[in-house]
C-alpha positions, -999 to +999 in steps of 0.1 A: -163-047+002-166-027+037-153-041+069-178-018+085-201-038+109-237-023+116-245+000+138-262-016+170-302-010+178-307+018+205-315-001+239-354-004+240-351+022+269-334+048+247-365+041+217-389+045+244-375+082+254-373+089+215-405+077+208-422+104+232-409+131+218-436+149+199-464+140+223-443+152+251-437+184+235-476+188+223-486+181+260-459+211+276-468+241+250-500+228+255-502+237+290-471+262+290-451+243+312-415+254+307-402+219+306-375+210+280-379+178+263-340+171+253-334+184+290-361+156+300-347+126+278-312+134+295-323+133+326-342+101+324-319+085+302-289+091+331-316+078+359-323+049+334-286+044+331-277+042+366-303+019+374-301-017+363-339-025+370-351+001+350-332-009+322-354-041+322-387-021+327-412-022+293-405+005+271-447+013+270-439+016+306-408+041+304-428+062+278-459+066+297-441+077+328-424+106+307-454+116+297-472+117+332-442+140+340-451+162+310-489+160+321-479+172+354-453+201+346-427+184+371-390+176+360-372+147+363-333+172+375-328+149+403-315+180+416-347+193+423-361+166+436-394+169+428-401+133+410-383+103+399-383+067+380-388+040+396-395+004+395-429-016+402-434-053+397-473-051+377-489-082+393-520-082+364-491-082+335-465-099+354-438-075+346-412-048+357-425-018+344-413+022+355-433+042+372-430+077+382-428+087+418-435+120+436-416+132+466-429+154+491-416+182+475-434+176+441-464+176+459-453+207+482-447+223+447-480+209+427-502+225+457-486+260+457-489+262+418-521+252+416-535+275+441-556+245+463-532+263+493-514+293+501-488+272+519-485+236+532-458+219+558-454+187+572-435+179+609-430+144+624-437+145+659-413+125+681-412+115+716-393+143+733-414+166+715-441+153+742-425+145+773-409+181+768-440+200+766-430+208+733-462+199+709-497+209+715-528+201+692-547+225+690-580+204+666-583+203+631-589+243+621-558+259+637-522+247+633-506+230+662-482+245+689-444+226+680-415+244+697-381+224+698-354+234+717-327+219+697-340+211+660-307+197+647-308+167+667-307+130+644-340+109+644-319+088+670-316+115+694-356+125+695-366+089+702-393+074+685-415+092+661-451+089+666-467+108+639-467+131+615-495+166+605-498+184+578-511+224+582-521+236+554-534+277+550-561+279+525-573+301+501-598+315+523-568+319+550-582+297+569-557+265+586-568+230+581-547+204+601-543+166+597-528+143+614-515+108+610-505+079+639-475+059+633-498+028+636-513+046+604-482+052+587-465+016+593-500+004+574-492+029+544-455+012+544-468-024+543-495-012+514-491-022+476-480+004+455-455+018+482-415+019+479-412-005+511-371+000+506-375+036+506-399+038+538-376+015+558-342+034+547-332+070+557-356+090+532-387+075+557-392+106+568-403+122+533-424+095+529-444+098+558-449+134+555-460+123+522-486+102+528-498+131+554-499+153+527-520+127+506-547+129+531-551+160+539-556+168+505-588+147+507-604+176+531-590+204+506-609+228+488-602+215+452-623+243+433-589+259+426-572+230+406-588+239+373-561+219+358-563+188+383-526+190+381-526+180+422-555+154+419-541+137+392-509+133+409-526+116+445-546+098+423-515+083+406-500+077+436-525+060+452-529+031+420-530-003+434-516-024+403-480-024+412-457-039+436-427-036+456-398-046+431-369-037+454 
C-alpha cells in the first residue's frame, strides 16, 4: 500500500495561464508578434505570485488578460514596462477580477509600431516652467516652446504641476499638440476604471502623461492602424465596468 499522498491541484491562477496556451499562441503567429508564450506564463505567473489580490482574481479573468496582451503584441517583462496585471473590483459581477493595464510607454510603443505617428512625447508643465519664461504654447498645429534650465530637479523642487501636452509628428509630418489642465487630470484620477493608488503615489506622473496621450489620440489620423492594435488598447483602457480595488 503507498504512503504516497496526492499531488495537490495547480492554484486556479496557474490553470488559468495553462489553459491559454494554444489560443495565445494561435493569436501571436497569427499576427507575427514575436511574443513567447512560456516566456509570457512566467512572467505573469511571478506578477501573479507576488501579488496577493491577484491571486484571488477569477481565473476567466486572468486568462482573458493574457490574451488581450497576445492581441496586442505587448509583453508582460516588467522590465520593459510596457503593460502589467492588475486588480479591478467588477461592480456588475461583484468580483476581483485582473485586468491588464498599459503604461505610457506601451502606448508610446503601440503608436510608433503602428505607424498612427512618427514620434510622440508627453511633458508636465510645472510652475517655474511659467514664472521662468520657460513654456510657450504655441496652438494646437506646432509643438510648444519648453526650455528648463535645470531638468533634474524632483517634482518638489518645480512646484506645482499644472498640466500636461502631448506633441505628436504625424505621418504627414505635420505636429498636432494637446493639452490637458490639472483640473482635467484630477477628474481622470477620481474616474472609475482608474488606478487611484497609482495616480496619487510617485508613478502620477506616467499616468498623467497617459491620459494626455489618450486624448490626443482622439484627433489622430487612424487610417494607419490597419490592425487597431492602438484603438483597441484606449478603448480598453477607457472601459467603465471596473473599480478601484486598491
Amino acid at each position: 500500500m503507498s504512503n504516497d499522498s496526492p499531488t495537490p491541484p495547480l492554484p486556479s491562477y496557474i490553470q488559468a495561464i495553462v489553459k491559454v496556451e494554444g489560443r495565445f499562441k494561435h493569436i501571436v503567429e497569427h499576427h507575427k508578434y514575436s511574443l513567447n508564450y512560456h516566456e509570457e506564463a512566467q512572467f505573469a505567473k511571478t506578477q501573479i505570485a507576488q501579488t496577493a489580490k491577484l491571486q484571488h482574481c477569477t481565473p476567466q479573468s486572468i486568462h482573458d488578460s493574457l490574451l488581450q496582451a497576445a492581441s496586442l503584441g505587448l509583453t508582460l517583462n516588467h522590465q520593459k514596462k510596457l503593460c502589467y496585471l492588475t486588480t479591478r473590483y467588477n461592480k456588475e459581477l461583484l468580483a476581483l477580477e485582473c485586468k491588464l493595464d498599459i503604461t505610457y510607454h506601451g502606448l508610446y510603443t503601440l503608436a510608433l509600431e503602428t505607424g498612427v505617428v512618427q514620434f510622440v512625447v508627453a511633458e508636465r508643465v510645472f510652475e517655474s516652467d511659467i514664472q521662468n519664461g520657460g513654456f510657450e504654447y504655441l496652438g494646437p498645429l506646432l509643438p510648444p516652446k519648453h526650455q528648463t534650465k535645470n531638468p533634474f530637479l524632483s517634482d518638489q523642487e518645480k512646484g506645482n504641476c499644472i498640466g500636461v501636452y502631448c506633441v505628436a509628428k504625424l505621418a504627414t509630418n505635420d505636429y498636432m499638440t494637446t493639452f490637458m489642465t490639472q483640473v482635467e487630470l484630477n477628474a481622470c484620477a477620481q474616474q472609475n476604471g482608474f488606478n487611484s493608488s497609482v495616480w496619487f503615489g510617485p508613478f502620477r506622473g506616467e499616468m498623467e502623461k497617459k491620459a494626455c496621450i489618450k486624448r490626443a489620440f482622439k484627433l489622430w489620423p487612424k487610417a494607419r492602424d490597419k490592425s487597431s492594435r492602438l484603438s483597441n488598447a484606449v478603448e480598453m483602457l477607457n472601459s467603465s465596468t471596473y473599480v478601484d480595488a486598491f
